[in-house]
C-alpha positions in Angstrom: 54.7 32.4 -8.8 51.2 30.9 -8.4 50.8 27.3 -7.3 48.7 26.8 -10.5 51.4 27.9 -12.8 53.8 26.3 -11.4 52.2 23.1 -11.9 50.8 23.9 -15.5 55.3 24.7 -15.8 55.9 21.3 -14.7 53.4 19.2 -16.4 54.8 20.9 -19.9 58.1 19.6 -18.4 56.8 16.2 -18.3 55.0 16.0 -21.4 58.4 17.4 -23.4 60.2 14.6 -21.3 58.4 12.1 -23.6 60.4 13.6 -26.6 63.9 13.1 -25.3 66.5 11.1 -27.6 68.6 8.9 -24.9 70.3 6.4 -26.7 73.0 6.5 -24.5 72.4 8.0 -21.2 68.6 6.9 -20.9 68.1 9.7 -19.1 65.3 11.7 -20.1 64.8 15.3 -19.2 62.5 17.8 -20.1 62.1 21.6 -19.6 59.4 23.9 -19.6 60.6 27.8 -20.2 58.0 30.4 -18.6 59.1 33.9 -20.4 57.6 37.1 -18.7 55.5 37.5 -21.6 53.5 34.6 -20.6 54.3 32.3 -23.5 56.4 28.7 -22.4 58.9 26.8 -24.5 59.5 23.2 -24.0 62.7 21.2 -24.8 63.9 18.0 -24.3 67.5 16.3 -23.7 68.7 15.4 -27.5 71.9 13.1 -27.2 74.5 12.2 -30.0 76.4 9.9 -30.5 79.5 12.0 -30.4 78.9 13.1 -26.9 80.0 16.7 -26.4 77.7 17.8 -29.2 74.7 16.5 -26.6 71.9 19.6 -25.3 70.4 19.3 -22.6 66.7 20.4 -22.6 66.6 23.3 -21.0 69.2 24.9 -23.3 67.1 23.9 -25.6 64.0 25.7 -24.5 66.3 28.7 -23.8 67.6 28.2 -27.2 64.1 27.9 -28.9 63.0 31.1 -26.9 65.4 33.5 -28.1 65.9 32.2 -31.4 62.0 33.1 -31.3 63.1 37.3 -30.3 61.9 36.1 -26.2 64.7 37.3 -23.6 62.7 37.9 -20.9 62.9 34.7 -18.7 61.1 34.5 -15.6 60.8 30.6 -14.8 61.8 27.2 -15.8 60.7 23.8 -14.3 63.4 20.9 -15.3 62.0 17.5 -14.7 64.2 14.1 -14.6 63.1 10.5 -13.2 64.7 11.3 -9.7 64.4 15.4 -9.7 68.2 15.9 -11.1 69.8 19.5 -10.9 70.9 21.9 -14.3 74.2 20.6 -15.2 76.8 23.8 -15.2 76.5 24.9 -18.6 72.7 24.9 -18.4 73.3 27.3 -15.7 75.7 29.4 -17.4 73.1 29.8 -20.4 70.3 30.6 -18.0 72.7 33.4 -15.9 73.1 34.7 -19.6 69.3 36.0 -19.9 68.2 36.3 -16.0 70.2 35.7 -12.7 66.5 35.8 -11.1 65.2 33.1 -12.9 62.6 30.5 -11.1 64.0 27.0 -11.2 61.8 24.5 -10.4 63.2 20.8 -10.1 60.9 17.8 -10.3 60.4 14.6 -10.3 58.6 12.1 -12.9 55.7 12.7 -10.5 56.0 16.4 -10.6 56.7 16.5 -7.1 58.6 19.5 -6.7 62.5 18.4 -5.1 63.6 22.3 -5.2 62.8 25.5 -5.9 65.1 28.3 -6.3 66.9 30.5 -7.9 69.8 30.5 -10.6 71.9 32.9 -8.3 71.6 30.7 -5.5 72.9 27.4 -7.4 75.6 29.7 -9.7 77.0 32.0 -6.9 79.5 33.9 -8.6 78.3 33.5 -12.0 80.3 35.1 -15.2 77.5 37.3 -16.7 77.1 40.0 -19.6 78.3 42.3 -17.0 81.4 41.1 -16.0 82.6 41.9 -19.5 82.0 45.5 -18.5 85.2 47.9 -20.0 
């Protein structure tokens, strides 16, 4: 990935940051979802009230993408006031579409904390393939 799209990824992170509803945590995240095709989808952290119903933002972008017919995931940049990691069941959502996927973890500044790949931080994940008759 070119320098230049990587920081167009994580400036979309930032901006859908702003949208975040963190009542509870005050932690705002946002995600920025680059599918092969070219086209991004944002998401933000939404929290509730009643805790486990919470999404993070990048299963949201994920989310929005294929409810939108877009399975072809090639990058996402996750940004968080101190450059935060993809909680497991981001990870499991993102192993669903691509164990190749980009991830890109910033800061509030956009400086980049880590860049790598889902297999690398879910070794061993539990994919479409391992329900293989």
């Amino acid at each position: 990935m070119d320098e230049n799209t990587k920081k167009q990824l994580i400036q979309e992170a930032i901006e859908a940051r702003r949208n975040a509803y963190v009542p509870y945590s005050t932690y705002p995240v946002g995600a920025a979802l680059l599918c092969k095709s070219g086209k991004v989808y944002t998401g933000a952290n939404i929290e509730n009230a009643a805790f486990p119903v919470t999404v993070c933002a990048e299963r949201v972008a994920i989310f929005k993408a294929v409810s939108e017919g877009n399975m072809d995931l090639d990058a996402i940049a996750v940004v968080t006031k101190n450059g935060g990691s993809p909680c497991g069941s981001c990870r499991q959502v993102m192993a669903e579409f691509n164990p190749e996927l980009i991830v890109i973890i910033a800061d509030e500044e956009g400086e980049v904390k880590q860049e790598t790949t889902l297999k690398e931080i879910l070794p061993g994940f539990f994919g479409p393939a391992s329900l293989a008759k």
